[in-house]
C-alpha positions in Angstrom: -12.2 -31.6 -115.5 -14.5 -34.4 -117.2 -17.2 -32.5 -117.9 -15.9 -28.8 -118.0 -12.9 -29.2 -119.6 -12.1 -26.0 -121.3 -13.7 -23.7 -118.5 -12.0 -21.7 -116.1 -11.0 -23.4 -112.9 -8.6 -20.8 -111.5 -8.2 -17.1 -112.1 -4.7 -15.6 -110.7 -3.8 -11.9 -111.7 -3.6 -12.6 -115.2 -3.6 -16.2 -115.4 -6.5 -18.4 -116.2 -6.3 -22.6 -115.8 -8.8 -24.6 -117.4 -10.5 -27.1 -115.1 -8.3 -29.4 -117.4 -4.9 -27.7 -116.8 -5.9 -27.5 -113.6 -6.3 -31.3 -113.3 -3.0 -31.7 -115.6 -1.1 -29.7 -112.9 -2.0 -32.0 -109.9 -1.3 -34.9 -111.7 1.9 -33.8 -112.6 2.6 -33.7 -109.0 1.1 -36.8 -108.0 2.7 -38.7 -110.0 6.0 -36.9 -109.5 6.0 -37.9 -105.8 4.6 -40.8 -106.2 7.2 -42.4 -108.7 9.9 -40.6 -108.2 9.8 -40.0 -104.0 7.9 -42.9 -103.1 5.5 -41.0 -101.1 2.2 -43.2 -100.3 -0.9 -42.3 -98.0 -0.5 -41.0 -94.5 2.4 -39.3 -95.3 2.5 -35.8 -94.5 4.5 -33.1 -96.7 5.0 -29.6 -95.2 3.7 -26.6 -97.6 4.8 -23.0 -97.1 3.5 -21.1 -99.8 1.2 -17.4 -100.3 -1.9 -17.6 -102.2 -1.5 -18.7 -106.0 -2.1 -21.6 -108.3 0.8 -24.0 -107.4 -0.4 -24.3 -103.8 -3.7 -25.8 -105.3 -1.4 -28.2 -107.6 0.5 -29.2 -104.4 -2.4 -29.7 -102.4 -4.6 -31.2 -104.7 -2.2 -33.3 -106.4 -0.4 -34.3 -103.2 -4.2 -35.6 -101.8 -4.8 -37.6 -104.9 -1.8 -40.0 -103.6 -3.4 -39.8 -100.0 -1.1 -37.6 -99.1 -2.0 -34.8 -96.1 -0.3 -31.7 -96.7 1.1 -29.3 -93.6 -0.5 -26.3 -94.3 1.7 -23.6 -92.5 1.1 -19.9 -91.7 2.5 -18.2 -93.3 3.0 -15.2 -91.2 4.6 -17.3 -88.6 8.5 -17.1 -88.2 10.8 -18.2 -85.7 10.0 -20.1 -83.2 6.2 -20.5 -84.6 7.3 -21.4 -87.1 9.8 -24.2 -86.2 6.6 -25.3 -83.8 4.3 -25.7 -86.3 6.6 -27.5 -88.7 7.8 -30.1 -85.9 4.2 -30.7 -85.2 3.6 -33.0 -87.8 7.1 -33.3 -89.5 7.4 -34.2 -93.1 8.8 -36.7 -95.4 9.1 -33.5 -98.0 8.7 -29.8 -98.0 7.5 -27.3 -100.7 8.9 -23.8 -99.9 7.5 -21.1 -102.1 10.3 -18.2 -103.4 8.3 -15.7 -101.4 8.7 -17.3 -97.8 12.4 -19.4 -98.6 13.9 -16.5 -96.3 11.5 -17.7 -93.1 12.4 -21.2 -93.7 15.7 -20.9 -94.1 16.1 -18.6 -91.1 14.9 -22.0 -88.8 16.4 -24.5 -91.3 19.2 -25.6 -89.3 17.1 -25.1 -85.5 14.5 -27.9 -87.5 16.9 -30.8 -87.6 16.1 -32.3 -90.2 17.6 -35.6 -91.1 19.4 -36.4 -94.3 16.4 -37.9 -95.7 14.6 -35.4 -95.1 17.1 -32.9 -96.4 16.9 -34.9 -99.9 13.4 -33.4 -100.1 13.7 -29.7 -99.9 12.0 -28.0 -102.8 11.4 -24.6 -104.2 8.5 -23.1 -106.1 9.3 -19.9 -108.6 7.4 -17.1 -107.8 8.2 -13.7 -109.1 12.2 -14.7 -109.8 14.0 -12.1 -107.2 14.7 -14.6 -105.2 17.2 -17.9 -106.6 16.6 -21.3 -105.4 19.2 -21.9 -102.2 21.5 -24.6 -102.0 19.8 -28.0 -101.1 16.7 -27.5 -102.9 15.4 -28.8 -106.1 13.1 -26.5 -108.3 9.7 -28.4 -108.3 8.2 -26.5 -111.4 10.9 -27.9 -113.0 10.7 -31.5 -111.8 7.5 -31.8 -112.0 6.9 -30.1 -115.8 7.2 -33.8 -117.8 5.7 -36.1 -115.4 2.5 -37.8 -116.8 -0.5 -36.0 -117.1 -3.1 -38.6 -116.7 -5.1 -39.6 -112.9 -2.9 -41.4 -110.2 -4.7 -45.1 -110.1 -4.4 -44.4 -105.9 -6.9 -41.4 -106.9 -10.2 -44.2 -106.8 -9.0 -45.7 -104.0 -9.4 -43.3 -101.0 -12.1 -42.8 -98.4 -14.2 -40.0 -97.3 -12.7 -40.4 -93.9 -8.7 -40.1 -95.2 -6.7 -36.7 -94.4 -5.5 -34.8 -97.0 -4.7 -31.4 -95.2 -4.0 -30.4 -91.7 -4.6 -26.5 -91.0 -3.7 -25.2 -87.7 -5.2 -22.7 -85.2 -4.5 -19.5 -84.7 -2.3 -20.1 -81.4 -3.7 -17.5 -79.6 -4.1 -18.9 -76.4 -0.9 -21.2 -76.9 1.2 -22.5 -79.4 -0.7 -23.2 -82.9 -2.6 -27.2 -83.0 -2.7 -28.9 -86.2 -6.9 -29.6 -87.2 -7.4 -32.7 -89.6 -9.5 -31.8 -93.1 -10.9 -34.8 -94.3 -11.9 -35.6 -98.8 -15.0 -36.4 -96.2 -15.4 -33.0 -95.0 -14.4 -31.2 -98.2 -17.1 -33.4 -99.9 -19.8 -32.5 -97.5 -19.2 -28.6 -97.1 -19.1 -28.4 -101.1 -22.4 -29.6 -101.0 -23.6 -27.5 -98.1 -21.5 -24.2 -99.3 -22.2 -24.8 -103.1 -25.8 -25.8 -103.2 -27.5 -25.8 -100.2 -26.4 -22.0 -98.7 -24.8 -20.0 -101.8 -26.8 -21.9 -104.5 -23.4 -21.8 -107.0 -23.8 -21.8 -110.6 -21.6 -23.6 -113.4 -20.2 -20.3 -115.1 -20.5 -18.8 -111.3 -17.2 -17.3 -109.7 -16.2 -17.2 -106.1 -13.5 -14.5 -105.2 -11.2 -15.6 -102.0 -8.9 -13.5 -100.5 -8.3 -15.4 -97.4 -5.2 -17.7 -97.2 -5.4 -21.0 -99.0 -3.8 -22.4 -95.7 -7.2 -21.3 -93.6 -10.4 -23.4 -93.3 -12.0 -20.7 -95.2 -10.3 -21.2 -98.3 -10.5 -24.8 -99.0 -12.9 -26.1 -97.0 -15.7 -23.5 -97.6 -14.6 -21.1 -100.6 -12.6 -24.1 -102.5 -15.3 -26.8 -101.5 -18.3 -24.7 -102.6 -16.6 -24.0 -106.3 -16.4 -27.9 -106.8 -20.4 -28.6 -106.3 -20.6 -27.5 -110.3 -17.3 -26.7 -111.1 -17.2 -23.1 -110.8 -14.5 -20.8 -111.0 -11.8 -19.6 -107.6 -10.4 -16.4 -108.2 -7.7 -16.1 -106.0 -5.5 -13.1 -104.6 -2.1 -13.2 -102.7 -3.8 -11.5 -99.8 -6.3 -9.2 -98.8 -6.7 -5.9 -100.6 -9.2 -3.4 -99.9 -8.1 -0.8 -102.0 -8.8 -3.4 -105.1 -11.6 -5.3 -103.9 -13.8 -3.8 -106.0 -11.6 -3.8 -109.2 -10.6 -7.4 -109.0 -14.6 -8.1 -108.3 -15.4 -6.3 -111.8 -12.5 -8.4 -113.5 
């Protein structure tokens, strides 16, 4: 964001964010749940969201407060689900419109307790679907907060969590797998430079879920060496693979 401020960070359908927008976003929610939750390092917040740019804010703004983000399947449902979830329970949870059914269908089997219930919030997606009872609209809440670097931002350590991604579960019930700034750090180096050899004004296509080693820790990691671009897609299509490579 420093030294590419005006160039594209993330492409989304039609959207473009500057590596400064981009940077604006996450602050916004840092500083939101920082201030206004109280939520410090080493606590976990549980995100349930498809592919697009506000899973990125979450994550990225969430980490700058040392904050480890849940990163849940989003295929699961039911019992899955409710596993996963439980596994590393959260002080908050982000819901995006497009999976609010699948929470809401294990809502009341996750127990959650009245803290936790002050905490529920909903990310806008396409607008079909209206934000339930209980929850607060985070692109709301978060649209005013300050723009400007969390001062916790300079003081964490290669070796702090900021995501947990879990495996595929089959041969049991999905585990939780820690992702380090560490290991993010070290695989943009050996993604971006070392293997790929990524540009500045180079652009990395990932159509893999944002909640899969894949995306953040390879795909993600490898656009940060020299702040190239992630385009990103909901999910894998092969019938436009080709079109969205030429856009």
């Amino acid at each position: 964001a420093k030294d590419y401020p005006n160039d594209a960070a993330i492409l989304f359908e039609d959207i473009m964010y500057t590596h400064k927008e981009y940077n604006e976003w996450c602050n916004r929610y840092a500083n939101y749940f920082r201030n206004k939750v109280g939520l410090k390092k080493g606590d976990i917040a549980v995100v349930f969201m498809t592919n697009r740019p506000e899973i990125m804010f979450a994550i990225y703004g969430l980490s700058k407060i040392g904050v480890v983000s849940s990163l849940i399947n989003t295929k699961q449902r039911l019992s899955p689900l409710i596993h996963s979830i439980n596994i590393d329970p959260g002080k908050v949870f982000i819901i995006g419109e497009e999976l609010i059914e699948a929470f809401e269908e294990v809502r009341e089997e996750l127990q959650l307790s009245e803290e936790q219930s002050k905490h529920l919030y909903f990310v806008p997606d396409t607008g079909e679907i209206k934000k339930p009872n209980g929850f607060q609209n985070l692109s709301e809440v978060v649209k005013n907060e300050d723009i400007t670097n969390p001062p916790t931002s300079k003081t964490l350590q290669a070796k702090d969590p900021y995501a947990y991604i879990f495996t595929s579960g089959t041969t049991g019930l999905p585990k939780a797998a820690i992702i380090t700034h560490g290991h993010t750090y070290g695989s943009s180096i050996y993604w971006g430079d070392r293997v790929v050899g990524f540009k500045h004004k180079d652009v990395i296509y990932v159509t893999t879920p944002l909640f899969h080693s894949h995306a953040i820790n390879v795909a993600y990691a490898a656009s940060l060496r020299y702040g190239s671009t992630i385009a990103i897609r909901r999910k894998f299509s092969a019938s436009n693979f080709w079109d969205d490579a030429i856009k």
